[in-house]
C-alpha positions as CSV (number, residue, x, y, z in Angstrom):
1,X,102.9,107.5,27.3
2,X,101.4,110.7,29.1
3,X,97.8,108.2,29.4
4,X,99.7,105.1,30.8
5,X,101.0,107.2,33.2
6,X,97.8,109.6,33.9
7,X,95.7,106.2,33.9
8,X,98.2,104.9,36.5
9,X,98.0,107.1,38.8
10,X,94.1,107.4,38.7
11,X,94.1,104.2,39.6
12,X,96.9,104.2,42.4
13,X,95.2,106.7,43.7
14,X,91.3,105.2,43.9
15,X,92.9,102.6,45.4
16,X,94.7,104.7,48.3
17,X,91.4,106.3,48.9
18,X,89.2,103.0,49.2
19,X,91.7,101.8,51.7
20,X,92.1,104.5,53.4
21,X,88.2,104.7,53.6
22,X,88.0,101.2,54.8
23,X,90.6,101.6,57.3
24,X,88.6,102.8,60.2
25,X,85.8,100.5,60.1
26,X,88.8,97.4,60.3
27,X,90.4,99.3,63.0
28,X,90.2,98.1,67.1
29,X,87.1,98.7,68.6
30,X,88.2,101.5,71.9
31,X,88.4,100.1,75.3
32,X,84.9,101.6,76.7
33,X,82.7,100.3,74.0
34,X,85.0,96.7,74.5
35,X,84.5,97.1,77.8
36,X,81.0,97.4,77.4
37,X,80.7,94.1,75.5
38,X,82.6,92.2,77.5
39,X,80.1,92.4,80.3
40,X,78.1,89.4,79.7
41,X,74.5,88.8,81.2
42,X,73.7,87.9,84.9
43,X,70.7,86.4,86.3
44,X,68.6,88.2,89.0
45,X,65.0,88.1,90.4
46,X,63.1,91.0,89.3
47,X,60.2,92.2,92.3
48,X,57.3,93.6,90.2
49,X,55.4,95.4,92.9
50,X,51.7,95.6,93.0
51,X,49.9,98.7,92.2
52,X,48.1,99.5,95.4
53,X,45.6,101.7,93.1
54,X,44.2,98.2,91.4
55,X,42.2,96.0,93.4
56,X,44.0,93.2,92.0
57,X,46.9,91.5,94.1
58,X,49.8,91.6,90.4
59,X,52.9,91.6,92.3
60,X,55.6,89.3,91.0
61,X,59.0,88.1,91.2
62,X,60.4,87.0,88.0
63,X,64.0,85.4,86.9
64,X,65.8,87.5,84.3
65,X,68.6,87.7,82.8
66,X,70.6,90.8,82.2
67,X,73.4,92.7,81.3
68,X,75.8,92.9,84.3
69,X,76.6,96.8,83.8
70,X,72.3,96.8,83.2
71,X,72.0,95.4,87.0
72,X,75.0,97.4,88.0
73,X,73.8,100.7,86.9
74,X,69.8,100.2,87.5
75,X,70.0,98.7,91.2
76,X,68.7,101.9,92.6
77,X,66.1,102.0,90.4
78,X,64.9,98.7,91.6
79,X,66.4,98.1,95.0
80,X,64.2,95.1,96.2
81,X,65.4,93.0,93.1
82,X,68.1,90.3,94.8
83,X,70.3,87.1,93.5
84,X,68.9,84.0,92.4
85,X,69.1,81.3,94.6
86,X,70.4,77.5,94.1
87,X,67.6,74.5,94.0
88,X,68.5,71.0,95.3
89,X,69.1,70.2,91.4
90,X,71.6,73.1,90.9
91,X,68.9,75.0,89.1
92,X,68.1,78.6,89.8
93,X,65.5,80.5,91.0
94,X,63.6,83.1,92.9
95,X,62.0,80.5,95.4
96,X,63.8,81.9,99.1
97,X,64.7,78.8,100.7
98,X,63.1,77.9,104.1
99,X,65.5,78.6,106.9
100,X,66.2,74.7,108.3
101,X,64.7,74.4,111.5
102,X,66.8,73.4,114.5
103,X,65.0,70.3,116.2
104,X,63.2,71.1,119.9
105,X,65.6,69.8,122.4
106,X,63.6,68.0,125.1
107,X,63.8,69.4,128.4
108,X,64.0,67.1,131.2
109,X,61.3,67.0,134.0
110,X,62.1,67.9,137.4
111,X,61.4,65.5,139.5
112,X,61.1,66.3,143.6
């Protein structure tokens, strides 16, 4: 009888201690780190600036897409990087549109 019950409560207790060890892993993730994830990418146009010490003319603007707090937190490291734009087929990109052009109003001649 004693090594039923000393069997028993070997194994009640193994058990208490693998749940008890799987416990935190299954528990809710804290609100910083949740946070965090919940950020969800953005899209900007990243200015590559030429090196002025290469004779070579590299500078670029490229469309990426990041981590919202990434662009939030990095903007002063790369303070000429801006929004994409909006194409005529609802696509984006880096392209700055032309400004329209307001058409020359005539002026009329004076006549004496």
């Amino acid at each position: 009888m004693k090594t039923t019950f000393t069997i028993a409560a070997i194994a009640m207790f193994a058990v208490i201690l693998g749940m008890s060890a799987l416990a935190p892993a299954m528990a809710a993730p804290n609100d910083k780190a949740n946070d965090k994830a919940k950020a969800g990418k953005i899209s900007i146009c990243h200015v590559e600036l030429d090196d002025p010490e290469t004779p070579e003319d590299e500078s670029s603007v490229d469309l990426i897409n990041v981590s919202a707090n990434s662009a939030h937190n990095n903007s002063d490291k790369h303070p000429d990087d801006y929004e994409p734009f909006t194409d005529e087929n609802g696509e984006l990109t880096c392209d700055v549109p032309e400004e329209p052009t307001e058409p020359e109003v005539p002026v009329p001649e004076e006549t004496a």
